[in-house]
C-alpha positions as CSV (number, residue, x, y, z in Angstrom):
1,X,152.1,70.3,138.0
2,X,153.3,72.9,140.3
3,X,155.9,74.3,137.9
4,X,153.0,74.1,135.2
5,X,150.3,76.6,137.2
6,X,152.9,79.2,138.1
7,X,154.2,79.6,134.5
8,X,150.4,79.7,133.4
9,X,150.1,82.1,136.3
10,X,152.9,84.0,135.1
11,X,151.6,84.2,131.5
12,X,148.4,85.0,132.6
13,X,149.9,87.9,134.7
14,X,151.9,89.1,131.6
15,X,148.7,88.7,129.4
16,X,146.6,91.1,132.0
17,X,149.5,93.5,132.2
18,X,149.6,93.8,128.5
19,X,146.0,94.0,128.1
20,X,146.2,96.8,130.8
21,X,148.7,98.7,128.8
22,X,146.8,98.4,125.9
23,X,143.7,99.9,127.2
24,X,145.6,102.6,128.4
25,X,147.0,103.4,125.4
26,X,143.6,103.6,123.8
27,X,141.9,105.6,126.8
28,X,144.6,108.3,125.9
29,X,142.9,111.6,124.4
30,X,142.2,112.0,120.6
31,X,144.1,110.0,117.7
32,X,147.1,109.1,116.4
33,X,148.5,109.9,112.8
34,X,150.8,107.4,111.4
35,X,153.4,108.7,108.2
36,X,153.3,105.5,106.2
37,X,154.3,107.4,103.0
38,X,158.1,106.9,103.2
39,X,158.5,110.4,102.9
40,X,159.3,113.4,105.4
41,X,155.8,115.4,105.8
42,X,156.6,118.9,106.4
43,X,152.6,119.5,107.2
44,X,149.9,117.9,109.2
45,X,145.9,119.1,108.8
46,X,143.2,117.7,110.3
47,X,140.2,119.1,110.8
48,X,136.5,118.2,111.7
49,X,134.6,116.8,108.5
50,X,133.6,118.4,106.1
51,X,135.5,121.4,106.4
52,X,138.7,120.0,104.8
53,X,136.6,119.1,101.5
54,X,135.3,122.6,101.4
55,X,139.4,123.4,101.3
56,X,139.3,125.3,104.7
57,X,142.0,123.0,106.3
58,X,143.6,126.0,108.8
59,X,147.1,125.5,110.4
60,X,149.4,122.5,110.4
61,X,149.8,120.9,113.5
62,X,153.8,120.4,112.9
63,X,155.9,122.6,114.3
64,X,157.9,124.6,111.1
65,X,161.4,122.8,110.5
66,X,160.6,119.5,112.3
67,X,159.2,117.4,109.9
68,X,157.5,113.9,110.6
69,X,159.5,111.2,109.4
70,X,158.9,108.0,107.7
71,X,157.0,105.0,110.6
72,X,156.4,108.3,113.0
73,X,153.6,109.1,114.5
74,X,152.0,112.4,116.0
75,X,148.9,112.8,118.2
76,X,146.5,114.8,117.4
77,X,144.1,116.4,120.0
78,X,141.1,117.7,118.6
79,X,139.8,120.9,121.0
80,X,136.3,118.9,120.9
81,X,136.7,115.4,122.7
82,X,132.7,114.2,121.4
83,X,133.8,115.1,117.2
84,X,134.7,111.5,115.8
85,X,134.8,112.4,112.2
86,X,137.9,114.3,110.1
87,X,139.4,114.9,107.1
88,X,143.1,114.5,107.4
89,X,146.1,115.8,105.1
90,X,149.7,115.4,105.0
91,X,152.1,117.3,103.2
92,X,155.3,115.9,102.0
93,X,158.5,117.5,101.4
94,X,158.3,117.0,97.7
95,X,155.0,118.8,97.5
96,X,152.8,115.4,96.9
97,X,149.7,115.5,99.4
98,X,148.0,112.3,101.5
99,X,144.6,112.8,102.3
100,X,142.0,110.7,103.9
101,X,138.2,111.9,104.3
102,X,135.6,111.7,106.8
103,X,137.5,109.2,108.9
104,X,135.7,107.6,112.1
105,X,138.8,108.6,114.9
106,X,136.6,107.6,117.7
107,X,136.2,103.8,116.1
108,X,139.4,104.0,114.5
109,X,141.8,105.9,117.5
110,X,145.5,105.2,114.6
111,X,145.2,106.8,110.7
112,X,148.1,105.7,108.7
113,X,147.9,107.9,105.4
114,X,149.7,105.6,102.6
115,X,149.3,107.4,98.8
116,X,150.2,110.1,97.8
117,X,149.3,112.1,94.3
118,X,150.0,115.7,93.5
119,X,147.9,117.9,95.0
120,X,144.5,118.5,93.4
121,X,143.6,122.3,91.5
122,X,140.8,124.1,92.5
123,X,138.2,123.4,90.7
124,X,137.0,126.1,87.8
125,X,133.4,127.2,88.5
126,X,130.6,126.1,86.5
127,X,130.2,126.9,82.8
128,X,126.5,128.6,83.9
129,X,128.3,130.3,87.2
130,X,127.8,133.8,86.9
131,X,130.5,135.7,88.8
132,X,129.4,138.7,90.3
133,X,130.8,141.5,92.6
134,X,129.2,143.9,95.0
135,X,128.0,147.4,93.8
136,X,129.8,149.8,95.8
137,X,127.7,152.5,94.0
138,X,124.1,150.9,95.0
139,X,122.3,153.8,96.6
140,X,120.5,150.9,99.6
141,X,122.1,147.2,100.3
142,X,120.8,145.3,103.0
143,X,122.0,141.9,104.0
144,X,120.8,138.5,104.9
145,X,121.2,134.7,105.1
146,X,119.9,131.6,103.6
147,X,121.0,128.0,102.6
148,X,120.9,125.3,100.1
149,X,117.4,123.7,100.0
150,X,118.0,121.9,96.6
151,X,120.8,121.8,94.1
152,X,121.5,125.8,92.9
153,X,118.5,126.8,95.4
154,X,119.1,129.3,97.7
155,X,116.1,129.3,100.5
156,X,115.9,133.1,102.7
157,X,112.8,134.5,103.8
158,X,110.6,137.1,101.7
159,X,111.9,140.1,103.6
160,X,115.4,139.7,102.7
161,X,114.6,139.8,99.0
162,X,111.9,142.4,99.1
163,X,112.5,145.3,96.3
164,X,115.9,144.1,95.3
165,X,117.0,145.5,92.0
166,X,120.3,143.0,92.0
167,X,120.8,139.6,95.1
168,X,123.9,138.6,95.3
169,X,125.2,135.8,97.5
170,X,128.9,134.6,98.9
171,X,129.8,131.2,99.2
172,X,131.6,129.6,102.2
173,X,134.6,130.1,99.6
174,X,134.2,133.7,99.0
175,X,132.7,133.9,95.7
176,X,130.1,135.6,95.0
177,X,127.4,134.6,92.4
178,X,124.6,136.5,91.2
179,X,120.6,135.0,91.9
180,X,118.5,135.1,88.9
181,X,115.3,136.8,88.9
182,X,112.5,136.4,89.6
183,X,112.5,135.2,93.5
184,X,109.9,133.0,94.1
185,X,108.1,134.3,97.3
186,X,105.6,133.5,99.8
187,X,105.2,136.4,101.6
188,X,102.5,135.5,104.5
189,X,105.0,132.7,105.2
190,X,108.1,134.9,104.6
191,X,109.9,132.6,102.7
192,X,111.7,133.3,99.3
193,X,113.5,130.7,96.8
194,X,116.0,132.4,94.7
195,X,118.0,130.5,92.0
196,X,121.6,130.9,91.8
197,X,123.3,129.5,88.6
198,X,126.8,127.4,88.9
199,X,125.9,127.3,93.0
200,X,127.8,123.7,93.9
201,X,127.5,123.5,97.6
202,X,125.9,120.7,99.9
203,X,121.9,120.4,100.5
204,X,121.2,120.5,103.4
205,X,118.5,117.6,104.7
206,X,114.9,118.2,106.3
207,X,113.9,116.6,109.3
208,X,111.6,113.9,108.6
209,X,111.2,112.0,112.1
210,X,110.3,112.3,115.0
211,X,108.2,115.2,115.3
212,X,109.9,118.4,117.0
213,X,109.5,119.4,120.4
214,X,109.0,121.7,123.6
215,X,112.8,121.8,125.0
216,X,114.6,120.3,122.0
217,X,118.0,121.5,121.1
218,X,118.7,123.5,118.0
219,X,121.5,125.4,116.1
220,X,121.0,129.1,114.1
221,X,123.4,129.9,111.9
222,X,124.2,133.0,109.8
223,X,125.3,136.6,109.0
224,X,124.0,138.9,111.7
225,X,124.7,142.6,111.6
226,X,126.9,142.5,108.5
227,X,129.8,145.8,108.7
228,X,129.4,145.6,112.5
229,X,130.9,142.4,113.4
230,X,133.2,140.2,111.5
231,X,132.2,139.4,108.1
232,X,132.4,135.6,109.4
233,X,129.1,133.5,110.2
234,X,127.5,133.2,113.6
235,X,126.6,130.4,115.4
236,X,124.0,130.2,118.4
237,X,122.6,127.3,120.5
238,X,119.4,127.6,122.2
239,X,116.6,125.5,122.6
240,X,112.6,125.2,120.8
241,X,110.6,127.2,123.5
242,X,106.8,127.7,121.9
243,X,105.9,125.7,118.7
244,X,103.9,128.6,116.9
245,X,105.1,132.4,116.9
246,X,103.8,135.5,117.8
247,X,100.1,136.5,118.3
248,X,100.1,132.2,117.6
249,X,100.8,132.3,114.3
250,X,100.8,128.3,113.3
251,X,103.5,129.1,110.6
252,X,106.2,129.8,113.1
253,X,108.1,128.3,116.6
254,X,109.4,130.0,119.4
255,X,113.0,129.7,120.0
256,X,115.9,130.8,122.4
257,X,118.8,130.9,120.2
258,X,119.8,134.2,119.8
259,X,119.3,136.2,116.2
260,X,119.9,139.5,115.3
261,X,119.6,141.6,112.5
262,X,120.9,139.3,109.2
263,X,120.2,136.1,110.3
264,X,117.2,136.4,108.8
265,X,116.5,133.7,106.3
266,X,119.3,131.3,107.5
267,X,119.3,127.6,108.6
268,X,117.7,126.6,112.1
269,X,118.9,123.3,112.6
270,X,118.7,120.3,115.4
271,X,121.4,118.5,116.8
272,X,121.8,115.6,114.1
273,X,122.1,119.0,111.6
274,X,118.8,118.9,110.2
275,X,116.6,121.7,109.2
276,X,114.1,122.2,111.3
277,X,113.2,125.7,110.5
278,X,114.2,129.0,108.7
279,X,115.2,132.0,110.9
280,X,112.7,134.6,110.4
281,X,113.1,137.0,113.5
282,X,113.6,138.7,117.3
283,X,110.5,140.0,119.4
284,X,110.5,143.9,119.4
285,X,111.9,144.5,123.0
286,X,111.1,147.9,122.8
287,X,107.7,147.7,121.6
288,X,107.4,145.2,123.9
289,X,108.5,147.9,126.6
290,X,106.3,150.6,125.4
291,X,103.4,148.2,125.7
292,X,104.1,146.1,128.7
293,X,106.5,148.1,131.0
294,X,108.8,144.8,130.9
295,X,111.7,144.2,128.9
296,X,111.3,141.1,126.7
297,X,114.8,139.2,126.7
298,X,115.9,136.6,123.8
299,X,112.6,135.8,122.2
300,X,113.0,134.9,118.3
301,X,111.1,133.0,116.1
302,X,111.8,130.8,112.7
303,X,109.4,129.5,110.0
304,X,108.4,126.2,110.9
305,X,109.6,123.1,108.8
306,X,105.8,122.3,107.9
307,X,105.9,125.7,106.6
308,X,109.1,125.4,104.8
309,X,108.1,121.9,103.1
310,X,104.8,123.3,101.7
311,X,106.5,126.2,100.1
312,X,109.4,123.7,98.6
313,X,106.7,121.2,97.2
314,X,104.4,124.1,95.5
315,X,107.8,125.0,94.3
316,X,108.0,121.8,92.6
317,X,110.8,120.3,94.2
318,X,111.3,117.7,96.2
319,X,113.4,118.4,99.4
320,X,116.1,116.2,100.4
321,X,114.8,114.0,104.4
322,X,116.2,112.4,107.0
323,X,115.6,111.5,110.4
324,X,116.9,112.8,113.7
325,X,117.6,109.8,115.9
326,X,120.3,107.6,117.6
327,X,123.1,110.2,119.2
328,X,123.4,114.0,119.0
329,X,125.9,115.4,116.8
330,X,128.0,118.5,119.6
331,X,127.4,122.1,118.2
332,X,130.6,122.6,116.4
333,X,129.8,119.7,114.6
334,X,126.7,120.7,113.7
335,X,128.2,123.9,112.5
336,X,130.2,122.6,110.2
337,X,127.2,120.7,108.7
338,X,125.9,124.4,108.2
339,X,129.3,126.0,107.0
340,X,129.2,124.6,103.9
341,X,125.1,125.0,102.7
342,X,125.6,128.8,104.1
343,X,125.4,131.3,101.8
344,X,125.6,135.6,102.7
345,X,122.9,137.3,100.5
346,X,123.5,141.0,100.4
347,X,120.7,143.1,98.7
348,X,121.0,146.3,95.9
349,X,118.6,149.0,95.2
C-alpha cells in the first residue's frame, strides 16, 4: 500500500509538472506557426484581419536565406497583444502559397497551414468599373473622405461634392474610379451619396444597439490635409463629448477625436467598428477667439447616425445593422475594419 501512494504521488507530481509546463507554454506571447506543407517556406505573412484579403500583407517575418523547414515552427508576435484575428500566408520555395483567413490566434495559440495552390491573380476590375485618373489640368481640386454605405455607394458629406464638375475616388488599392453624376445630397444635413460603378469593397455596418453615449469611445478615419501629409489615411481616437453640435443642432454629436481639413465626409466609428456617425467638421478656433478671447481646443463634430439612416432610407436603401455589445475591438483593429470601406474623394472644377 505504501509502495502504491508514493508511485501515485509520483505520477501525480509528474502530472502537475507537465500540466505546469503546458500552461507555460500557452501563457507565452502571441502564436505559433506550424509548416505542415512538406515544403521549405521562404516567406511568412501575417497580419491583422482583413488586411491580408485586401492583399496588403507587408513584410515576411523570415529572415532572407533561412527558410522554415518542413514540422518547424516560428512564433509570431503580433505588436498588439488584445488583436486575436489574422490572415496568415506562407510562401514556399516552389512559388505555391498556404493561406488561412481570419483565424482566432487568441482561441487557437498553434496554426499549422497544410495546402497549398498556386498563388491566386489579382482579380480584373468589374466589367461596369470605370477607370479614371486625376486631372492634373483642373483649374480647383479639393479633397475629401467617405465610405461604403451600401454596395457601389460611396457616403461623404454635401460639402465635399459641392460644384464638382468631375469626383473621383481611390480605393484602399490605389485605383481610382470615377462617381457618376448626379450626387444625391442633403445639404441641411450635409450628407451626399455618390455612386461609383465597379466599386467592390466591404460595407461597412450601422450601429443598431444600444443607444450611443456621453463618454463612449470612437474611431475617425480618413484623408486629412491631402499634399501636406502623407497621402496615407489617418486614424484618431477620441471620445463622444456632446450628442448634438454646434448652436444644438439635433443633426450632429460633439466629439474629441481630432479632424482636420479632409476628413470631412469619412467614417466615425465605435469600438466594435460600427458607424456611428459621418465626420462633418472642427470648431472655428479663431472665430472662436475673435468672439470669446479663449482659444477653443479639439472641438469637432460628425453627422449623427439618426441623421445618416434617414438620408440612406429616403435614398431607398436599406443600410446594413449590427449591434455594439460583448467586448471592444483595440483601435488598430478597428482601423483595419475602416481600411478597407475607405475611399479618398478628390474634387475637379
Amino acid at each position: 500500500m505504501m509502495f502504491r501512494r508514493a508511485v501515485f504521488a509520483a505520477l501525480l507530481l509528474a502530472s502537475t509538472a507537465a500540466l505546469a509546463h503546458h500552461a507555460l507554454a500557452q501563457d507565452q506571447p502571441g502564436f505559433r506557426v506550424v509548416n505542415r506543407t512538406g515544403q521549405d517556406a521562404t516567406g511568412l505573412f501575417a497580419v491583422r484581419t482583413p488586411r491580408g484579403n485586401g492583399g496588403d500583407w507587408g513584410n515576411s517575418l523570415l529572415t532572407p536565406g533561412r527558410p522554415l523547414p518542413p514540422n518547424a515552427g516560428f512564433r509570431v508576435t503580433p505588436t498588439d497583444a488584445a488583436a486575436c484575428r489574422f490572415d496568415l500566408r506562407l510562401v514556399l520555395a516552389d512559388g505555391r502559397e498556404s493561406v488561412l483567413r481570419n483565424q482566432d490566434v487568441c482561441a487557437n495559440r498553434t496554426l499549422e497551414p497544410r495546402e497549398a495552390a498556386a498563388p491566386q491573380p489579382p482579380a480584373a476590375p468589374p466589367a461596369n468599373a470605370r477607370p479614371a485618373e486625376p486631372n492634373r489640368n483642373a483649374q480647383r481640386v479639393s479633397t475629401g473622405s467617405g465610405f461604403m454605405a451600401a454596395p457601389e455607394r460611396v457616403m461623404t458629406n454635401e460639402h465635399v461634392v459641392n460644384g464638382c464638375n468631375r469626383i473621383i475616388v481611390r480605393t484602399p488599392e490605389g485605383r481610382w474610379l470615377a462617381a457618376v453624376p448626379p450626387a444625391r445630397v442633403d445639404a441641411q444635413m450635409d450628407l451626399a451619396l455618390l455612386t461609383v460603378p465597379g466599386l467592390n469593397a466591404p460595407v461597412l455596418s450601422f450601429r443598431a444597439a444600444p443607444a450611443l453615449r456621453r463618454g463612449d469611445g470612437v474611431i475617425a478615419y480618413g484623408f486629412p490635409l491631402a499634399g501636406l501629409l502623407s497621402s496615407d489615411p489617418k486614424l484618431t481616437r477620441g471620445e463622444v463629448n456632446g450628442l448634438a453640435g454646434l448652436g444644438d443642432n439635433q443633426n450632429q454629436i460633439q466629439i474629441s477625436a481630432e479632424v482636420q481639413p479632409g476628413n470631412s465626409g469619412g467614417p466615425l466609428l465605435d469600438m466594435h467598428g460600427h458607424l456611428v456617425g459621418v465626420v462633418v467638421a472642427k470648431l472655428n478656433a479663431q472665430r472662436v477667439a475673435e468672439r470669446t478671447g479663449d482659444i477653443a481646443q479639439n472641438v469637432n463634430f460628425a453627422v449623427r447616425l439618426e441623421a445618416a439612416l434617414n438620408f440612406l432610407q429616403r435614398a431607398q436603401i436599406t443600410p446594413q445593422r449590427a449591434e455594439s455589445r460583448g467586448a471592444e475591438m483595440s483601435a488598430a483593429d478597428v482601423g483595419d475594419v475602416a481600411h478597407r470601406s475607405t475611399m479618398f474623394i478628390r474634387c475637379e472644377r
